[in-house]
C-alpha atoms as an extended CHARMM CRD file, in Angstrom:
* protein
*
        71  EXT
         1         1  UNK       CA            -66.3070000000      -85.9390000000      -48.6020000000  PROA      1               0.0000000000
         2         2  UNK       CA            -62.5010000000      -85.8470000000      -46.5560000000  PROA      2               0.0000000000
         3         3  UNK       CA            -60.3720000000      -83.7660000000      -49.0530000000  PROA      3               0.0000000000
         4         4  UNK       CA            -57.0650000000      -85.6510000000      -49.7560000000  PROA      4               0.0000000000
         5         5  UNK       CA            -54.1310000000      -84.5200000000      -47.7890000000  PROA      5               0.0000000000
         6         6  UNK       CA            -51.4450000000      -86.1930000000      -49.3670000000  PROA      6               0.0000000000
         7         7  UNK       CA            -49.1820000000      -84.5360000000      -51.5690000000  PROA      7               0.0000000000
         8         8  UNK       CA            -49.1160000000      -85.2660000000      -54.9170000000  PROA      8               0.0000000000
         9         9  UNK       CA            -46.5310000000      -83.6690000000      -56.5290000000  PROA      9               0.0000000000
        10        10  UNK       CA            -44.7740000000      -84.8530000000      -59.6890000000  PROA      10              0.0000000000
        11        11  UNK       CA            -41.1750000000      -84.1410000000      -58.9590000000  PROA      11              0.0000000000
        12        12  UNK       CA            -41.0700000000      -86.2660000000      -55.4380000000  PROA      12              0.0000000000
        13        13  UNK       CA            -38.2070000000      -88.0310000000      -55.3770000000  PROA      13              0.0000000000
        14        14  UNK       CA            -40.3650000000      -91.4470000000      -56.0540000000  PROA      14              0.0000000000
        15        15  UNK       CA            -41.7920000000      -89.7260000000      -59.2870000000  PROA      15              0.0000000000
        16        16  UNK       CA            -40.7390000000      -87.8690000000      -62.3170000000  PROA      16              0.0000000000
        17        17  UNK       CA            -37.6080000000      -86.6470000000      -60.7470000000  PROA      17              0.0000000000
        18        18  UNK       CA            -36.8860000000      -90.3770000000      -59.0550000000  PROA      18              0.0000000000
        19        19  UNK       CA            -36.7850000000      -91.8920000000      -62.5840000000  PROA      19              0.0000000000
        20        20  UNK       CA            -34.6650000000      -89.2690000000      -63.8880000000  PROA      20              0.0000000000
        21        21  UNK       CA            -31.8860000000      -89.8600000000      -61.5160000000  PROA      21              0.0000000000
        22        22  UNK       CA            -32.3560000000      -93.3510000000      -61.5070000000  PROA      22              0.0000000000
        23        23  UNK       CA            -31.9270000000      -92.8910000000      -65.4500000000  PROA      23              0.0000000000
        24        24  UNK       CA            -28.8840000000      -91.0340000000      -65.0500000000  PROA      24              0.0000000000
        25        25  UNK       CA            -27.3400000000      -92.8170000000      -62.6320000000  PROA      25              0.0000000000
        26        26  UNK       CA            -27.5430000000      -96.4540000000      -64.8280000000  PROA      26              0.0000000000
        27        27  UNK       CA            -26.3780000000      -94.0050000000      -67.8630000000  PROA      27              0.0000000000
        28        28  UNK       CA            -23.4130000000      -93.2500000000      -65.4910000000  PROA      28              0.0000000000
        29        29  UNK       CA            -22.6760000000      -97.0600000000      -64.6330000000  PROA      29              0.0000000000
        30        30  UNK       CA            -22.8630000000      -97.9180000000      -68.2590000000  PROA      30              0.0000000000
        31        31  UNK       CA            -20.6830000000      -94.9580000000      -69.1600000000  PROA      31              0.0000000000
        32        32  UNK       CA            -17.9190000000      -95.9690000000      -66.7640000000  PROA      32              0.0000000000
        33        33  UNK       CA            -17.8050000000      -99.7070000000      -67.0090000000  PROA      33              0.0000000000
        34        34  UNK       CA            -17.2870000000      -99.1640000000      -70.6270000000  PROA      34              0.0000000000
        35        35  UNK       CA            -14.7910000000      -96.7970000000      -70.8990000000  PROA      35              0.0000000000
        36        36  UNK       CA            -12.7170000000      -99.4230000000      -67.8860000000  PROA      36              0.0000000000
        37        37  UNK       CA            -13.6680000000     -102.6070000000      -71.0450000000  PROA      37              0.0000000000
        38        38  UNK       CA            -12.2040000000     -100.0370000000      -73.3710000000  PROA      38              0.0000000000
        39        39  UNK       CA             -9.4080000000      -99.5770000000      -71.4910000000  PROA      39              0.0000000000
        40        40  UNK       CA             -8.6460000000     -103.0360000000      -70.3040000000  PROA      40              0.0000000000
        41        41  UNK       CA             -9.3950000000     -104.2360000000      -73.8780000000  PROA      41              0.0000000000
        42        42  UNK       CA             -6.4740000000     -101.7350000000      -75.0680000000  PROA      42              0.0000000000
        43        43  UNK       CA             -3.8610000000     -102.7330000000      -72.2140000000  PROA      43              0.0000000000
        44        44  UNK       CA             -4.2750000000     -106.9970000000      -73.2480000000  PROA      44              0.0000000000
        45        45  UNK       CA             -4.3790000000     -105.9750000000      -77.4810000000  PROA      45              0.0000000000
        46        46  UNK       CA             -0.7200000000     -106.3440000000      -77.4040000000  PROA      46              0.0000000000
        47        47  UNK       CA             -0.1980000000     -109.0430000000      -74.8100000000  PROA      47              0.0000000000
        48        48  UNK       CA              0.3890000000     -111.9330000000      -76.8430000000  PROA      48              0.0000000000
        49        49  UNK       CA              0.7050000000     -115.5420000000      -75.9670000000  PROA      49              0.0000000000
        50        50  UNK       CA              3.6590000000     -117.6310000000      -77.6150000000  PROA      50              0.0000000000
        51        51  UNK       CA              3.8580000000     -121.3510000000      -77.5140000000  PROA      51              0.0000000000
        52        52  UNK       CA              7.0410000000     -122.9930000000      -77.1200000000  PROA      52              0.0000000000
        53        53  UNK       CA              7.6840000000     -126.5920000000      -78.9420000000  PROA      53              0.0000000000
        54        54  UNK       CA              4.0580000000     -126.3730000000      -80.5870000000  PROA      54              0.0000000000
        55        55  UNK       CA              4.7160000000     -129.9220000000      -82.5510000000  PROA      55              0.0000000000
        56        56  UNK       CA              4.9110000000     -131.5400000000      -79.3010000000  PROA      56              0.0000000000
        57        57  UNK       CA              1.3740000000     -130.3310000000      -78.1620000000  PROA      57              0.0000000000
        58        58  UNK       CA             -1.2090000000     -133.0440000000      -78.0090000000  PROA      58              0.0000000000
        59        59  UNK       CA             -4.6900000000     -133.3470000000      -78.2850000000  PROA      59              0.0000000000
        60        60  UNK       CA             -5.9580000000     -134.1160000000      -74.8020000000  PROA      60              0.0000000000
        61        61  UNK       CA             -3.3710000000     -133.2270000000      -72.2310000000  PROA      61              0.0000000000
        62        62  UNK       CA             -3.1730000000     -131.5860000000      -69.3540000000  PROA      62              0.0000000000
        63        63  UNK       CA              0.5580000000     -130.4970000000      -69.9990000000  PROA      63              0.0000000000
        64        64  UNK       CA             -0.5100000000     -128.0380000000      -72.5650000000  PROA      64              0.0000000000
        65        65  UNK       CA             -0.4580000000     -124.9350000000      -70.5740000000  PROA      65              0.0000000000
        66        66  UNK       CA              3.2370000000     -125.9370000000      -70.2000000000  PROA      66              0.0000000000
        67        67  UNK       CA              3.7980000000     -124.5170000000      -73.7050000000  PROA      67              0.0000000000
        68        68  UNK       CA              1.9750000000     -121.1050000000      -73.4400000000  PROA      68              0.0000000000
        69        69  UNK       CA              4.1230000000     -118.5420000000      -72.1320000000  PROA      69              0.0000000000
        70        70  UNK       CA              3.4930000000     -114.8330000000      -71.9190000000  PROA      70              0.0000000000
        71        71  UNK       CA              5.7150000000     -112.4730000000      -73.9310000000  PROA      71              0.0000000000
């Protein structure tokens, strides 16, 4: 029989050692789109909207963005 040549090894970059930086690499994606939510969450918390003339805001209309300002 033709002995197999191939090499076989468990740390190859497509085996053990591919998944673990592949692992790692998502863990460091995660990591640093939620510490930018975090931060972007933080930076709106205190941007508040305030409506000017609220009785004169109607049900359906298009001119209600008129009354939301930004502080």
């Amino acid at each position: 029989m033709a002995e197999n040549k191939t090499r076989r090894m468990c740390f190859n970059l497509n085996g053990l050692m591919g998944g673990l930086i592949a692992t790692f690499l998502l863990l460091g994606v995660l990591a640093f789109l939620t510490v930018w939510a975090i931060d972007v969450q933080q930076k709106n918390a205190t941007n508040f909207y305030q409506l000017d003339d609220e009785t004169n805001i109607q049900m359906n209309s298009v001119d209600n963005a008129a009354h939301r300002k930004l502080k």
